[in-house]
MILOMI-885267 format. One record per residue (C-alpha): residue number from 1; residue in three letters; x, y, z. Coordinates in Angstrom, 2 decimals, m for minus. Example, Ala and Ser with C-alpha at 12.3 -4.5 7.8 and 13.67 -1.06 7.14 Angstrom:
<rs>
(1; 'ala'; (12.30; m4.50; 7.80))
(2; 'ser'; (13.67; m1.06; 7.14))
</rs>
This chain:
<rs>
(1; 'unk'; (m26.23; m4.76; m4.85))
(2; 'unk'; (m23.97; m6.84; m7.08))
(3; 'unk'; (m25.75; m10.10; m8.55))
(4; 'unk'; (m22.49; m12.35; m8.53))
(5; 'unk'; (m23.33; m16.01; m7.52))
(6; 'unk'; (m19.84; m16.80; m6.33))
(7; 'unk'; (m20.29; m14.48; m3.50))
(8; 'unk'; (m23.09; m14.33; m0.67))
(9; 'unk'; (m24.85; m11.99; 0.31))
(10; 'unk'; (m24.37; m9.87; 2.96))
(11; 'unk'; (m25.89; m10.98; 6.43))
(12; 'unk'; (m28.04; m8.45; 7.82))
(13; 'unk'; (m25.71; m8.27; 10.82))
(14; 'unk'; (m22.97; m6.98; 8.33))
(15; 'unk'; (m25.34; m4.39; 7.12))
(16; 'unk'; (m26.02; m2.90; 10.53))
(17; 'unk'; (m21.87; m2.51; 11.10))
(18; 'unk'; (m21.33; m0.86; 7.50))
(19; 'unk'; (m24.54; 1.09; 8.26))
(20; 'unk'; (m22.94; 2.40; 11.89))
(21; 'unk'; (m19.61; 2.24; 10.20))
(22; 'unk'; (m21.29; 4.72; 7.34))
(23; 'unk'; (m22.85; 7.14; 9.59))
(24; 'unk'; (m19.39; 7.04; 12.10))
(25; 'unk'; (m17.84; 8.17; 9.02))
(26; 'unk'; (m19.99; 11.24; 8.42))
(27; 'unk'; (m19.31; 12.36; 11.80))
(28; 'unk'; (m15.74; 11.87; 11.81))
(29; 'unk'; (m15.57; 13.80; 8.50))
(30; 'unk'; (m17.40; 16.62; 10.04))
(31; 'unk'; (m14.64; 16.56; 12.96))
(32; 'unk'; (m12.12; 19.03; 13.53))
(33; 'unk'; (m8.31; 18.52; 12.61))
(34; 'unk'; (m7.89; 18.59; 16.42))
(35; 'unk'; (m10.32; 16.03; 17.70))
(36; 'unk'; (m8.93; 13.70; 15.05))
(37; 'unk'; (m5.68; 13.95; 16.15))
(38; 'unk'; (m7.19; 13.63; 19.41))
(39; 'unk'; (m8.59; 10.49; 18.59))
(40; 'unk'; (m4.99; 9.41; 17.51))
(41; 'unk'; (m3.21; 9.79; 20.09))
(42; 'unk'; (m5.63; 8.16; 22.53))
(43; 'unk'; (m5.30; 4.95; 20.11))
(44; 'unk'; (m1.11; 5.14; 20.10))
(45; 'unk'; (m1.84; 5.37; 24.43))
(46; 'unk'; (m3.55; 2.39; 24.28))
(47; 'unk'; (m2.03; 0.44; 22.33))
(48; 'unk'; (1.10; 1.15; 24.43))
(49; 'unk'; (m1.21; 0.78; 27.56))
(50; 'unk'; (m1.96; m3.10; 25.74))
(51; 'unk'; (1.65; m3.93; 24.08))
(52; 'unk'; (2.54; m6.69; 26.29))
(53; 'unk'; (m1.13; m8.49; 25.49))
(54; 'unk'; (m1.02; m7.81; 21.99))
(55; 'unk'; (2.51; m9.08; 21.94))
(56; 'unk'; (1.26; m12.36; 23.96))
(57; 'unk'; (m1.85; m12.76; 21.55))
(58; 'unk'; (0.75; m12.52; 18.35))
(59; 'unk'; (2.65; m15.85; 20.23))
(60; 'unk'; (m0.32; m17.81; 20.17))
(61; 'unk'; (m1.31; m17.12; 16.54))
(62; 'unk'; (2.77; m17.73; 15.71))
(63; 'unk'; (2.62; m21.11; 17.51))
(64; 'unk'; (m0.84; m22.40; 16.08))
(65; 'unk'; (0.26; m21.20; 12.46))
(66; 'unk'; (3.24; m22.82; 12.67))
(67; 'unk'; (1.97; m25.94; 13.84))
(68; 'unk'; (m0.81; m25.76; 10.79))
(69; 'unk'; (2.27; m25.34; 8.55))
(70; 'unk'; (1.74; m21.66; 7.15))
(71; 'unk'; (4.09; m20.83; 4.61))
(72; 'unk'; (7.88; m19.19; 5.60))
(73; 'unk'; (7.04; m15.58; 4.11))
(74; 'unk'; (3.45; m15.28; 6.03))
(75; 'unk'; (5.07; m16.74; 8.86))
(76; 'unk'; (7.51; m13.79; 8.53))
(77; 'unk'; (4.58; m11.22; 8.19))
(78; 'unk'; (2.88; m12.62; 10.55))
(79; 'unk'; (5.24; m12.45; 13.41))
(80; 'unk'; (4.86; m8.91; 15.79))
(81; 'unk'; (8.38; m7.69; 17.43))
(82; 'unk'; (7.79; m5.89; 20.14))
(83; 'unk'; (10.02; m3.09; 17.98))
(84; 'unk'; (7.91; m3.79; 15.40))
(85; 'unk'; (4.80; m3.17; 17.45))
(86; 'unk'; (6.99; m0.14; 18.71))
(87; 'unk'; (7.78; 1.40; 15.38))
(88; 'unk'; (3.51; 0.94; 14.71))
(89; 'unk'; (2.65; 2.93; 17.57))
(90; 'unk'; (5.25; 5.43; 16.88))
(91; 'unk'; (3.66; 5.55; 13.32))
(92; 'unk'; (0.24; 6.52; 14.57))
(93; 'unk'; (2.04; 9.69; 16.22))
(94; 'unk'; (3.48; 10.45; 13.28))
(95; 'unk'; (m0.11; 10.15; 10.87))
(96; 'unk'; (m1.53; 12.63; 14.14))
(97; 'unk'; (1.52; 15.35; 13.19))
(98; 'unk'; (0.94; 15.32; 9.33))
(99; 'unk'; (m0.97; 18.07; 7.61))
(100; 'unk'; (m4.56; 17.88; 7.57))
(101; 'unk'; (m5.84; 16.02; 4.26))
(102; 'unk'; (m9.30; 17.60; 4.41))
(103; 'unk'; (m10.69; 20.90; 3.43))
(104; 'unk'; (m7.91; 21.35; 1.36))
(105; 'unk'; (m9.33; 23.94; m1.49))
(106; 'unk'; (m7.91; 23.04; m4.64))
(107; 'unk'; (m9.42; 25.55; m6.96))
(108; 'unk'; (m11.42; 28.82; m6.18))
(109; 'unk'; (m12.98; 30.06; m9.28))
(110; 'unk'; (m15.40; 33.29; m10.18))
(111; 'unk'; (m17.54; 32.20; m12.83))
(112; 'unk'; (m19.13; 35.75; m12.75))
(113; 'unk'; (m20.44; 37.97; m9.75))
(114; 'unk'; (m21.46; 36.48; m7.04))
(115; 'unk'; (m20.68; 33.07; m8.41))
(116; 'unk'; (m17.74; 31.54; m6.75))
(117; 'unk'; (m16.55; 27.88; m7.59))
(118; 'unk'; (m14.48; 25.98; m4.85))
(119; 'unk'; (m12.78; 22.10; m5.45))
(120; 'unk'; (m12.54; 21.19; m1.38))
(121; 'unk'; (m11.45; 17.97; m0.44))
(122; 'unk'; (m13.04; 15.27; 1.34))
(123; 'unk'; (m12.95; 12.09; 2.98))
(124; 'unk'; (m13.83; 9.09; 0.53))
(125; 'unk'; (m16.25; 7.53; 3.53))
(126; 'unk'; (m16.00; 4.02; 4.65))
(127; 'unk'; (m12.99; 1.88; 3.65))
(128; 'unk'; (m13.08; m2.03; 3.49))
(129; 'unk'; (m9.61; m3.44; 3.74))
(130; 'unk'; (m9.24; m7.42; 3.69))
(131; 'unk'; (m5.58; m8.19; 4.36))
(132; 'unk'; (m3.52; m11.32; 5.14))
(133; 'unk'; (m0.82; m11.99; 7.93))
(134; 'unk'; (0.29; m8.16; 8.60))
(135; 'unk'; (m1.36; m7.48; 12.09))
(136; 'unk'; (0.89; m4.70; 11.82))
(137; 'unk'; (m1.41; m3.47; 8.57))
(138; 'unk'; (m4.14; m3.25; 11.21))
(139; 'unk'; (m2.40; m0.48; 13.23))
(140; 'unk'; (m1.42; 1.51; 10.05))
(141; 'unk'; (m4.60; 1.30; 7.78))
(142; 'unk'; (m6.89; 2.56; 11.08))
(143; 'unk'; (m4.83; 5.31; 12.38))
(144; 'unk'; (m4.77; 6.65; 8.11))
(145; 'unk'; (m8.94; 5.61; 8.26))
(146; 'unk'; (m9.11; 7.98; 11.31))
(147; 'unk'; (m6.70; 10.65; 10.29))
(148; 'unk'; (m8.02; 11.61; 7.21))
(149; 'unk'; (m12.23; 11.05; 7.80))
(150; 'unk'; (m12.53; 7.67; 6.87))
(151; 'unk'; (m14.48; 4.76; 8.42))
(152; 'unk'; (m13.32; 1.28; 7.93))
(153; 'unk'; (m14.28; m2.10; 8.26))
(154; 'unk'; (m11.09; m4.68; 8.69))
(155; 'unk'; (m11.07; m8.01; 7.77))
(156; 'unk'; (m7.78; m10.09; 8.64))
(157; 'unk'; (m6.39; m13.53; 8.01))
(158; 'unk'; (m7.57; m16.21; 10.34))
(159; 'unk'; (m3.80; m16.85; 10.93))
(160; 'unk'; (m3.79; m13.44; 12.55))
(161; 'unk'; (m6.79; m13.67; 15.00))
(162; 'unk'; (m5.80; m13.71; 18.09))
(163; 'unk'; (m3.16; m10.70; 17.39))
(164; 'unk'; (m5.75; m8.67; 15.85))
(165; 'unk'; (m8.61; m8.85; 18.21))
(166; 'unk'; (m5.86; m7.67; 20.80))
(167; 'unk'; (m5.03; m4.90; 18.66))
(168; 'unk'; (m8.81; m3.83; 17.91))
(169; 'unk'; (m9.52; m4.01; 21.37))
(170; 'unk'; (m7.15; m1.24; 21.86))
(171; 'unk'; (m7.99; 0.70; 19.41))
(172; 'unk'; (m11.70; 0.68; 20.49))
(173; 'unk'; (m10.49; 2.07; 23.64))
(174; 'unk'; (m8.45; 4.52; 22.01))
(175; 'unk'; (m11.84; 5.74; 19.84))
(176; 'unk'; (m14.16; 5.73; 23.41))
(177; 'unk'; (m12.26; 7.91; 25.01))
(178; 'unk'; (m13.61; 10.97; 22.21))
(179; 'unk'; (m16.33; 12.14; 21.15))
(180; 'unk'; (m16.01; 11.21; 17.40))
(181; 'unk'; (m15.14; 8.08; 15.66))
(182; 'unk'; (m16.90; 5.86; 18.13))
(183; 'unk'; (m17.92; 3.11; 15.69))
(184; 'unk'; (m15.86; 4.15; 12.81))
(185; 'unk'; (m13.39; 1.52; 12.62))
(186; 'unk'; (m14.98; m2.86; 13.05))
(187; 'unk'; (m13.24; m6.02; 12.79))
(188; 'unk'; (m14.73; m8.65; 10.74))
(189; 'unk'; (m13.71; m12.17; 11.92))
(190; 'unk'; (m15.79; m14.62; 9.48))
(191; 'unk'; (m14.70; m15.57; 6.07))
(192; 'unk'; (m18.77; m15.08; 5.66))
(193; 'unk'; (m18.51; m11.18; 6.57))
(194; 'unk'; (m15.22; m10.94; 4.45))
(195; 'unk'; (m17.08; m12.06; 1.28))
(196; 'unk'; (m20.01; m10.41; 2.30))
(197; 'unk'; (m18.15; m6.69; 2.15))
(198; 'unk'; (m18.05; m7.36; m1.28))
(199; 'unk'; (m21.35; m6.48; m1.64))
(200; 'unk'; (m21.72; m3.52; 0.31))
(201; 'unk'; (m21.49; m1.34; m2.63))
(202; 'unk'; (m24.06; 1.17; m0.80))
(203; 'unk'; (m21.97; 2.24; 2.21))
(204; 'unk'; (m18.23; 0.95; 1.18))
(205; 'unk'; (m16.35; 3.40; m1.43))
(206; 'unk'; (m13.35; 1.82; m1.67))
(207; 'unk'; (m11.73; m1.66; m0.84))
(208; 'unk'; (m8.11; m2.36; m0.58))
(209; 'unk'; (m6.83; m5.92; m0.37))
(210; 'unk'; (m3.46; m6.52; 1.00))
(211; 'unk'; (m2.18; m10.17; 0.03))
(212; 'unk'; (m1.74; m12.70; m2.56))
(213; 'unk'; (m2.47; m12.48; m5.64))
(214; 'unk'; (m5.57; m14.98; m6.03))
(215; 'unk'; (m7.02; m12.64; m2.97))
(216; 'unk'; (m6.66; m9.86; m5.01))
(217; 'unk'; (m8.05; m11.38; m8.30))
(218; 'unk'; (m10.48; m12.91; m6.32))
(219; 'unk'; (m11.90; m9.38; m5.01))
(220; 'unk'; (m11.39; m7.36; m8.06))
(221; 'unk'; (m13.78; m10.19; m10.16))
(222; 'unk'; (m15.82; m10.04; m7.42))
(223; 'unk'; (m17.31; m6.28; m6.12))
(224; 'unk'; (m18.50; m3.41; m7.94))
(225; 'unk'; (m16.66; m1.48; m5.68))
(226; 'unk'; (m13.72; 0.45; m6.48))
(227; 'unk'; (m10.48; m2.12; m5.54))
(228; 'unk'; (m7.12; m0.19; m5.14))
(229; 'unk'; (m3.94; m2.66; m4.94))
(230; 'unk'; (m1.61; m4.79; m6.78))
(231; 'unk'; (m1.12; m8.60; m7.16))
(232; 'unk'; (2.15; m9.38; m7.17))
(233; 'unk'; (5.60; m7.38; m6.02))
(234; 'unk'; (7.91; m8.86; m8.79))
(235; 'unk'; (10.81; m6.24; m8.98))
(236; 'unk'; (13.95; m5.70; m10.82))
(237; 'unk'; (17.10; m4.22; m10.42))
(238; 'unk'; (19.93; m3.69; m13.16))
(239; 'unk'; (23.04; m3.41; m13.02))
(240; 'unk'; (24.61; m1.31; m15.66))
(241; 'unk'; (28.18; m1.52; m17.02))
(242; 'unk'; (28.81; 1.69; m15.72))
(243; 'unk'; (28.78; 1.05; m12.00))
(244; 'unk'; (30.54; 1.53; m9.06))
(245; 'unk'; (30.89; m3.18; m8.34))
(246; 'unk'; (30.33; m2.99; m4.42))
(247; 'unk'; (27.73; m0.08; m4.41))
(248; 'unk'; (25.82; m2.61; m6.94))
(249; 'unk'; (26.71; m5.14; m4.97))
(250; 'unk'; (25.31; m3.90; m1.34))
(251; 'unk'; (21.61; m2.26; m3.11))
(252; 'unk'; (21.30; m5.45; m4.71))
(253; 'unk'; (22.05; m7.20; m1.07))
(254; 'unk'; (19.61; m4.95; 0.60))
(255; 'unk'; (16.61; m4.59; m1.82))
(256; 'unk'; (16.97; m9.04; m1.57))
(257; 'unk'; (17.58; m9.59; 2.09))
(258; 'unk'; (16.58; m7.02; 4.56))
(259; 'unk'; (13.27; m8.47; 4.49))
(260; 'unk'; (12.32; m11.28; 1.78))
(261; 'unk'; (8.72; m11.27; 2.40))
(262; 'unk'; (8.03; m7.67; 1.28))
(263; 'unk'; (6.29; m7.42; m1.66))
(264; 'unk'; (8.90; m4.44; m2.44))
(265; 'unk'; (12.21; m7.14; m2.92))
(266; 'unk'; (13.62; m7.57; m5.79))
(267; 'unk'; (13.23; m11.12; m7.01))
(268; 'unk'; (15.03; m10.80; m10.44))
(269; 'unk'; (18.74; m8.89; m11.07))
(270; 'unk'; (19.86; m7.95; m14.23))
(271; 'unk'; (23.27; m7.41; m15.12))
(272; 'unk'; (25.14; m5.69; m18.06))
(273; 'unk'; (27.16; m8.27; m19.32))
(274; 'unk'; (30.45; m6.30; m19.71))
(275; 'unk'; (30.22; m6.18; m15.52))
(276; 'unk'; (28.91; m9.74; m15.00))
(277; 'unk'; (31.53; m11.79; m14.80))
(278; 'unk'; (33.38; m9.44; m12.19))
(279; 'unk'; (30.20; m9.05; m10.62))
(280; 'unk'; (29.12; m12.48; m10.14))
(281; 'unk'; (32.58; m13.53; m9.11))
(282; 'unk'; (32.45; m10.84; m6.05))
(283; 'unk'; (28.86; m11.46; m5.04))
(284; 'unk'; (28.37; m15.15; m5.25))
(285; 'unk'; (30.19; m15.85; m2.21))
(286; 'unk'; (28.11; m12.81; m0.37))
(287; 'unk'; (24.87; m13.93; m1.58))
(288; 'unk'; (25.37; m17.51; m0.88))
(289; 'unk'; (26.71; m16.58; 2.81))
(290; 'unk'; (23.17; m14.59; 2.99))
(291; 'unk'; (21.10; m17.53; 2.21))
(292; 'unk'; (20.15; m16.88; m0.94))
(293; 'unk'; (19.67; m19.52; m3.60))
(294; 'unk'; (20.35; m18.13; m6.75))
(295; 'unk'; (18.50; m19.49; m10.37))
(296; 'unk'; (19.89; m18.03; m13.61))
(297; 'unk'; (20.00; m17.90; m17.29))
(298; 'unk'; (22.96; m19.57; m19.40))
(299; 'unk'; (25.05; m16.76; m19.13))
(300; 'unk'; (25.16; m16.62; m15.50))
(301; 'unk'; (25.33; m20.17; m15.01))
(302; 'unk'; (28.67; m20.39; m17.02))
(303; 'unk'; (29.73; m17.76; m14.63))
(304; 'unk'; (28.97; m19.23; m11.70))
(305; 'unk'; (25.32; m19.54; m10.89))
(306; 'unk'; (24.42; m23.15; m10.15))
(307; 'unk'; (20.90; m23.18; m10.76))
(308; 'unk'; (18.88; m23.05; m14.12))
(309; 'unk'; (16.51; m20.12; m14.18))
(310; 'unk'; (13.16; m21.53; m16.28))
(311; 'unk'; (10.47; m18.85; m17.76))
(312; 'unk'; (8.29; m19.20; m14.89))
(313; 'unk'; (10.64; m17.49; m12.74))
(314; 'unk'; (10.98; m14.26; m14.39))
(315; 'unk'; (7.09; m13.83; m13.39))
(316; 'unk'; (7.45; m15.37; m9.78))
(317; 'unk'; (7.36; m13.42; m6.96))
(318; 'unk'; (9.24; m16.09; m4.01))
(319; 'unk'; (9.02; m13.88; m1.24))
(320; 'unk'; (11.68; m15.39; m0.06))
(321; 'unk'; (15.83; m15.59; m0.38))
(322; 'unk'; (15.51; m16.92; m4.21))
(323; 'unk'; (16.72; m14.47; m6.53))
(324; 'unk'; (16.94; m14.66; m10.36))
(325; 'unk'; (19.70; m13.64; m12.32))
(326; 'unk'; (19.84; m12.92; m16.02))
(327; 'unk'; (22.90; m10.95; m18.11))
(328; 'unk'; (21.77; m8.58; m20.70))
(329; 'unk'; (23.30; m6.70; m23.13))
(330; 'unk'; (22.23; m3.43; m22.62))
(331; 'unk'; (19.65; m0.72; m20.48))
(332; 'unk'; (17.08; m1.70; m23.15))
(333; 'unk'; (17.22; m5.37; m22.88))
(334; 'unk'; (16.85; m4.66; m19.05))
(335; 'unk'; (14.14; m1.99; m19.80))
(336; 'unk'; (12.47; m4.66; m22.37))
(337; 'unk'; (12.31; m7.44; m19.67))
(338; 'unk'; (11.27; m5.35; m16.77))
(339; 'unk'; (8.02; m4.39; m19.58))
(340; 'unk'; (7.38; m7.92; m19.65))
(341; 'unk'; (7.61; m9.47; m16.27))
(342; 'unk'; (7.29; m6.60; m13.95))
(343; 'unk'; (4.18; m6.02; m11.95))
(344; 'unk'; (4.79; m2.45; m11.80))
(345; 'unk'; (5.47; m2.04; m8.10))
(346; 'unk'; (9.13; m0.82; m8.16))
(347; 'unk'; (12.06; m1.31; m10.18))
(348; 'unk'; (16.11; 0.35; m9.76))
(349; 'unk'; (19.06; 1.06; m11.88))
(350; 'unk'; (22.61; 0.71; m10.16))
(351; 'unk'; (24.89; 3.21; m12.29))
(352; 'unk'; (27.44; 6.07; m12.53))
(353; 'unk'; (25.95; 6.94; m15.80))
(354; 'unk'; (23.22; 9.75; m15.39))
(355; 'unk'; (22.00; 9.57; m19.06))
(356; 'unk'; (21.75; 5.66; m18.52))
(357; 'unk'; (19.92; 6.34; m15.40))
(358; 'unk'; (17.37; 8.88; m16.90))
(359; 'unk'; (16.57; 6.67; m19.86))
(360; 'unk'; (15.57; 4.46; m17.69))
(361; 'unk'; (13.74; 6.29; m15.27))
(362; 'unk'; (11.57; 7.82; m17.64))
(363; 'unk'; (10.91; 4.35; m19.83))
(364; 'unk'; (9.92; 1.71; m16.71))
(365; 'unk'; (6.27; 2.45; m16.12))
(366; 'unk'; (6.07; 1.30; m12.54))
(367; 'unk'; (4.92; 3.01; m9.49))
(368; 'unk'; (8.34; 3.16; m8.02))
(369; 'unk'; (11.99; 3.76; m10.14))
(370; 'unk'; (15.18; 4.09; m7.95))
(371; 'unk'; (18.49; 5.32; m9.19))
(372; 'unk'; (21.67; 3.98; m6.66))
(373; 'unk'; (18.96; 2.68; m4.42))
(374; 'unk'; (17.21; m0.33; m2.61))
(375; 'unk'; (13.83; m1.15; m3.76))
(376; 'unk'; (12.88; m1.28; 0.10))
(377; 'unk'; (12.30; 1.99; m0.12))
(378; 'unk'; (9.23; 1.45; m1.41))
(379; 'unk'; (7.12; 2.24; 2.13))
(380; 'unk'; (4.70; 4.99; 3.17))
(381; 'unk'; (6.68; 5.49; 6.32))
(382; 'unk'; (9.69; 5.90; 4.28))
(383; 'unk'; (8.51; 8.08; 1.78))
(384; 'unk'; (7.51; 10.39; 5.19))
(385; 'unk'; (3.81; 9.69; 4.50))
(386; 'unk'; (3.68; 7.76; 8.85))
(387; 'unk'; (1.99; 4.93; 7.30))
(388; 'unk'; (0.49; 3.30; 4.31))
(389; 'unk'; (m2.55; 1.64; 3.70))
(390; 'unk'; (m1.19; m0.18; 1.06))
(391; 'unk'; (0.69; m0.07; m2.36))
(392; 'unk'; (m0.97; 0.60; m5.89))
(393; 'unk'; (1.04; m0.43; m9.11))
(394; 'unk'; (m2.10; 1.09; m11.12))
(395; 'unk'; (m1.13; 4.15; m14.00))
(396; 'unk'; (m4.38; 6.46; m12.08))
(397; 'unk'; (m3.80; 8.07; m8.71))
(398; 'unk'; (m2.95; 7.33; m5.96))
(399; 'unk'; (m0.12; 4.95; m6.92))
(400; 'unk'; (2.54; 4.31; m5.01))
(401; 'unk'; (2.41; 3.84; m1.57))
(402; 'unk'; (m0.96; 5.41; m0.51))
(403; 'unk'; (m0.94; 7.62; 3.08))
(404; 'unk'; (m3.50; 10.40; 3.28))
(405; 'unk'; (m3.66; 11.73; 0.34))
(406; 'unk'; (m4.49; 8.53; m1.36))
(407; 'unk'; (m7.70; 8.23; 0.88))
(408; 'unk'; (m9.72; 11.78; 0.18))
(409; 'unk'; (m11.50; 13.00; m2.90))
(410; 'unk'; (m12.89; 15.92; m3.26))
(411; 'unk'; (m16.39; 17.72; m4.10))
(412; 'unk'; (m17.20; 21.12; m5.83))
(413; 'unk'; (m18.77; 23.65; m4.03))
(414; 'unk'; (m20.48; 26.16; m6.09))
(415; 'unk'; (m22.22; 29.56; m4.33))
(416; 'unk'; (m24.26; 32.16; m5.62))
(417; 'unk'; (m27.53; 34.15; m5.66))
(418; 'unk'; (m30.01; 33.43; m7.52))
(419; 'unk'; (m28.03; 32.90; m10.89))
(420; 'unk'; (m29.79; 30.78; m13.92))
(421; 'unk'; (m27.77; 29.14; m16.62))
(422; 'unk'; (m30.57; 30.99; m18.78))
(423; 'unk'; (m28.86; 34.47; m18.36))
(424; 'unk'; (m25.65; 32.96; m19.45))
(425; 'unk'; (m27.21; 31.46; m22.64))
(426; 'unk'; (m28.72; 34.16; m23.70))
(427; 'unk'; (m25.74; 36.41; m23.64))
(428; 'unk'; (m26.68; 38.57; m20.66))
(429; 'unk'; (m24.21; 37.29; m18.88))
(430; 'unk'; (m21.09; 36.41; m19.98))
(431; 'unk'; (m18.75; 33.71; m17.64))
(432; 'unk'; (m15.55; 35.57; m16.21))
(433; 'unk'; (m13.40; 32.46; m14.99))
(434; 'unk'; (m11.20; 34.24; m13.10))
(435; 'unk'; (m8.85; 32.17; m10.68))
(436; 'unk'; (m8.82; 33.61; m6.78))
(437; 'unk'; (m6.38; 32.89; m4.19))
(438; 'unk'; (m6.40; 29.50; m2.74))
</rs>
């Protein structure tokens, strides 16, 4: 157990749900393909079956949030459409259709007669996901947990109570109606159980946090368990003097506005400055017709942006209709700047130039670089993966948006009869290594 005094301990309550949790796991692991797409589609029937009360419990947490004056993005994150709720359920169909993740053998080896070497994968075991707002993150992260092995205990934001107990209920009915997975997935409801999973190094293997930034901090200093995630979503896009204006113009739209309070918007543009004047003096009137308040450097301000852009803003993720502007000379300036102040989520280029475009594709380290594209692509449902458990800007797999494949390992199997590393270190046997069909 971790000795860190900023954190409780667990509550022996908490124990007994990661133990059942553990064990769930182990069974569901075991489980065919079948019965856990099975257990899928019994969870997209009820929630379906339950829409209208999930729907009705997401009102109440709206109305009480607002009231307590929650912030304008998590309000936004918060809030459950019923064709957002739609497009969830219709995501747990799709996780049911995707390839199997497990028992996947990756290597099949003959180290000599008889002795035959597998890599298989396998399910990591019990996830611990601690997320803020999203009740739609809820939906995703259990039909993944399910899909590919995985237990999972779920701790949401109190703003998000009501709407996530709804959901949970569902799901549990989903997971009665089989014979595996019963007890796989809990709902922690306590900020006491929340810190408390940071300690539950003997039955959690993974955690993934899904918020701010301090949350994320927060858990990383404060577990011995493995913590995949990111902070902050502070992305770029450039504009390069090769460029088709209005294409430029409509990606840089989108990847700001089609939904501010994603941690894939951009919240700084770059511009080439032998575009920027003809650029600004198209798009100023569309961004400010969108909403968005613009803050620049003095380049762009003597072009038209009325705000001052400080230093803090090139590192501030708004989530919100603020955008930063700042005209550079070149793609290295932009490529410079995006090494400094990026978080490494996802950045774009806007160009016709394909040289321009591979330069910088191959120099931004982040998880995500777009040519002639919005950086709302940036989704496991976009990418085809049905859903996402979250987003790593880390340089070691997974990274990315993480779907299945993000949530196995995998174990060597190794088979023989009666063979002793002696013989082979004596010489009367001598190691073949010969690679056999997958």
């Amino acid at each position: 157990m971790s000795t860190n005094l900023s954190v409780p301990n667990p509550t022996p309550e908490l124990i007994k749900v990661a133990e059942n949790a553990k064990e769930a796991s182990i069974l569901l692991g075991q489980a065919t393909n079948k019965q856990r797409c099975e257990v899928l589609i019994e969870m997209a029937n009820a929630l379906n079956d339950n829409a209208d009360k999930i729907l009705k419990a997401n009102l109440v947490d709206i109305e009480r949030s607002e009231k307590e004056g929650l912030n304008k993005s998590l309000l936004s994150r918060l809030q459950l459409t019923k064709n957002k709720l739609e497009g969830c359920i219709d995501g747990v169909l799709k996780v049911s259709n995707l390839a199997d993740p497990i028992g996947n053998r990756q290597l099949h080896r003959k180290l000599d007669e008889n002795l035959i070497l597998e890599r298989v994968t396998v399910p990591l075991g019990v996830l611990g996901v601690i997320f803020e707002s999203r009740p739609d993150a809820l939906i995703q992260i259990a039909s993944l947990a399910v899909r590919s092995g995985n237990g999972a205990l779920l701790k949401g934001g109190s703003e998000a109570r009501a709407t996530n107990q709804a959901i949970m209920d569902s799901l549990d009915i989903g997971l009665s109606k089989s014979n595996v997975g019963t007890g796989a997935l809990s709902l922690l409801t306590t900020r006491q159980e929340s810190l408390g999973l940071l300690h539950l190094n003997r039955f959690v293997n993974l955690i993934i946090p899904r918020g701010s930034n301090e949350l994320v901090q927060f858990i990383q200093d404060n577990t011995r368990i493995p913590v995949l995630g990111h902070a902050d979503g502070i992305c770029h896009l450039y504009v390069d003097a090769s460029v088709d204006i209005d294409k430029a113009i409509s990606i840089a739209l989108d990847s700001k506005i089609q939904y501010p309070a994603a941690c894939n918007a951009i919240e700084t543009l770059l511009i080439h400055e032998d575009v920027a004047e003809i650029f600004l003096k198209k798009s100023l009137p569309i961004f400010s017709n969108s909403g968005v308040t613009l803050k620049g450097d003095s380049k762009s301000q003597a072009l038209g942006v009325k705000n001052p852009a400080i230093d803090l803003d090139w590192s501030t993720e708004y989530l919100d209709l603020i955008l930063s502007i700042k005209i550079v000379s070149n793609v290295d300036e932009a490529i410079e700047h995006i090494r400094k102040y990026s978080s490494r989520h996802t950045e774009a280029i806007a160009t016709n130039d394909k040289d321009v475009a591979e330069k910088f594709l191959r120099s931004v380290d982040s998880s995500g670089v777009y040519h002639n594209c919005s950086t709302r692509f940036a989704d496991g449902f976009r990418y085809g993966f049905g859903a996402e458990v979250g987003i790593s800007t880390q340089t070691l797999p997974p990274r990315g948006p993480v779907g299945l494949e993000g949530l196995v390992t995998y174990r060597y199997f190794l088979r023989g009869d009666s063979d002793l590393v002696k013989d082979f270190a004596s010489g009367d046997r001598i190691f073949s290594h010969t690679d056999l069909p997958l």
